[in-house]
C-alpha positions as CSV (number, residue, x, y, z in Angstrom):
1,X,0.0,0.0,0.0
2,X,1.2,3.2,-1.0
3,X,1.8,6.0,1.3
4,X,-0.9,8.3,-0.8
5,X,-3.4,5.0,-0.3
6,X,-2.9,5.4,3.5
7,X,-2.9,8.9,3.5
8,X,-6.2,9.7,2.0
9,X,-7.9,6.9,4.6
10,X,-6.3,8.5,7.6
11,X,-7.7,12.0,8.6
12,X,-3.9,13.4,9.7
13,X,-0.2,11.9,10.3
14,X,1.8,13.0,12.8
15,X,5.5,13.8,12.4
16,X,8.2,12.0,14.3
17,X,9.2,15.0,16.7
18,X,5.2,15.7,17.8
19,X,4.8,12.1,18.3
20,X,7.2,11.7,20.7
21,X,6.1,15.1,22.6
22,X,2.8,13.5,22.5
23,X,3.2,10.1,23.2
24,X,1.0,9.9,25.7
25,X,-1.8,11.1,24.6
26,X,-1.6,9.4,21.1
27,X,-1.4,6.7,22.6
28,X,-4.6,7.3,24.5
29,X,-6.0,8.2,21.7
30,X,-5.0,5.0,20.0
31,X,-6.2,2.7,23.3
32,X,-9.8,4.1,22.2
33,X,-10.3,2.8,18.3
34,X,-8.4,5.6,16.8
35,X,-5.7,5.3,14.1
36,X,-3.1,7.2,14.6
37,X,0.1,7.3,11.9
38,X,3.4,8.6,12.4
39,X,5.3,10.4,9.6
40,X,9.2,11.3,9.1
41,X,10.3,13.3,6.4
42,X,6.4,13.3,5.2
43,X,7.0,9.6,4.7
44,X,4.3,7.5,6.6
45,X,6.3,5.0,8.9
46,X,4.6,3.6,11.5
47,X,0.6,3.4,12.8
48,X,-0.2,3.3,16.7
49,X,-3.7,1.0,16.7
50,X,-5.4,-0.2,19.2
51,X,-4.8,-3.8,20.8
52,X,-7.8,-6.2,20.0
53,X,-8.3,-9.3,22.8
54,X,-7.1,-12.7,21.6
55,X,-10.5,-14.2,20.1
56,X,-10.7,-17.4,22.0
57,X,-8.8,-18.1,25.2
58,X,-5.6,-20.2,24.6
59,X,-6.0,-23.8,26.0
60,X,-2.6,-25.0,27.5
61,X,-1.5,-28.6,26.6
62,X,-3.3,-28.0,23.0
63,X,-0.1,-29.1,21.1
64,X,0.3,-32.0,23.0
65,X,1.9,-35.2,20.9
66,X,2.3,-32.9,17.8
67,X,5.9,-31.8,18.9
68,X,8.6,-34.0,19.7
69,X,12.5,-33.1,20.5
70,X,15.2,-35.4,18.7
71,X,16.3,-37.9,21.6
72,X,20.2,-36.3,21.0
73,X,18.6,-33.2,21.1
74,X,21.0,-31.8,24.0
75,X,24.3,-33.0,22.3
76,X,27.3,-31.9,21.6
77,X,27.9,-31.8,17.0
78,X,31.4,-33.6,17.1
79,X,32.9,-31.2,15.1
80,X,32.4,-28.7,17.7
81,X,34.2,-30.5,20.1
82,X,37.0,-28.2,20.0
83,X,35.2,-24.7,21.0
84,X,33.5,-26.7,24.1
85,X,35.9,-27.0,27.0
C-alpha cells in the first residue's frame, strides 16, 4: 500500500518529533479505536492502533503429541568439540 493510499484513509499523520512530545496522549487516543500514523520526512512509517483481545482463550497442553525433541537433542555436534571446554 502506498503511502498516498494510507494517507487519504487516515484524517492526519503526525511527524516524528510531535509524536514523541505526545506520546501519551496518542497513545490514548489509540487505546480508544483511533488510528493514529506517524510520519518522518512526510513519509508515513509507522501506525499506533489499538490492541484487539485474543479471540478465544488459549488452552494450555493443546499441542500435545504434535511436537517431539530429537532424543540427541542436547548433544554436543562432534565437530564442535574443539570450541567446548
Amino acid at each position: 500500500m502506498t503511502n498516498m493510499a494510507i494517507r487519504s484513509r487516515t484524517a492526519r499523520y503526525v511527524n516524528i518529533a510531535e509524536a514523541k512530545a505526545r506520546l501519551s496522549e496518542l497513545v490514548g487516543r489509540a487505546a480508544v479505536g483511533e488510528e493514529v500514523v506517524i510520519a518522518k520526512d512526510h513519509k508515513l512509517v509507522a501506525k499506533l492502533v489499538p490492541l484487539r483481545a485474543a479471540r478465544t482463550p488459549r488452552k494450555p497442553g493443546s499441542a500435545k503429541g504434535q511436537i517431539w525433541i530429537a532424543p540427541d537433542f542436547d548433544a554436543i555436534p562432534r565437530d564442535f568439540s574443539k570450541y567446548v571446554k
